[in-house]
N, C-alpha and C positions, 0 to 999 in steps of 0.2 A: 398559708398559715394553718388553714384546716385540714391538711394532709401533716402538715409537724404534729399538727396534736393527736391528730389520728395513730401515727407510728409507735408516739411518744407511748400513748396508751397501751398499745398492741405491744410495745415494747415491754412494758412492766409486766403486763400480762402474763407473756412468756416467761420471763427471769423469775415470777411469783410462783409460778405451773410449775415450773424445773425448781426451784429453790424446795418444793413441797412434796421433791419427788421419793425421799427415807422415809417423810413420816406416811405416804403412801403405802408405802411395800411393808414398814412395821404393819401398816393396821390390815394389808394384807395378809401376811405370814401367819400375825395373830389373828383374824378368820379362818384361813384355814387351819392351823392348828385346832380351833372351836370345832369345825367341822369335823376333821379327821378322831377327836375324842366323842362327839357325837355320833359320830361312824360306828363306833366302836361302842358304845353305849348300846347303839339298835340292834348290832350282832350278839350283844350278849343276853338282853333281852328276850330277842329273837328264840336263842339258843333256851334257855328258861324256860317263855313257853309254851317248846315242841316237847321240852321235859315232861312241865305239866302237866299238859296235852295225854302226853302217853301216860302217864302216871293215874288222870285221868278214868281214859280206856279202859286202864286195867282195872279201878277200883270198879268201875258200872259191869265190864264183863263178868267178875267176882261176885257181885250183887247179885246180876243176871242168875248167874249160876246158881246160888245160896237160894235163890227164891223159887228156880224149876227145883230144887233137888225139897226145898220145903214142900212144893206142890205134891211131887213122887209121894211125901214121906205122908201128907194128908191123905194119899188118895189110899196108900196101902194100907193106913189106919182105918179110914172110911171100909174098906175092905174087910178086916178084919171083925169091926163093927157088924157089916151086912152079916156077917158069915156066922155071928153067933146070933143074930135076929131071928135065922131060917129055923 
């Protein structure tokens, strides 16, 4: 009697497993679809930014620049300055 019930159960079991097996693969599909737009989300980001990034670079290189050529421009005043002191 307790092997009937045992089957009995193991029985539904299975046929409930398999009955459950669409709305499975639905909520997989729809996973991975989420994933693969998140995929694509981190590459675009990504992509953004290294933009930045370089965009970045060049505003601080520019800066860099702007501020040796300000230094030059102090020192040859500075210079001019001495040159009518003497």
């Amino acid at each position: 009697m307790l092997m009937k019930k045992i089957a009995i159960v193991a029985f539904a079991a299975a046929v409930t497993g398999c009955s459950n097996t669409s709305a499975l693969e639905e909520n997989i599909s729809t996973l991975t679809n989420k994933v693969d737009a998140l995929s694509t989300q981190v590459a675009n980001l990504e992509a953004q930014q290294k933009a930045i990034s370089k965009d970045a670079k060049a505003a601080k290189d520019a800066a860099e620049q702007a501020l040796n050529d300000a230094k030059k421009a102090n020192d040859r005043i500075d210079n001019v300055v001495s040159s009518y002191k003497k």
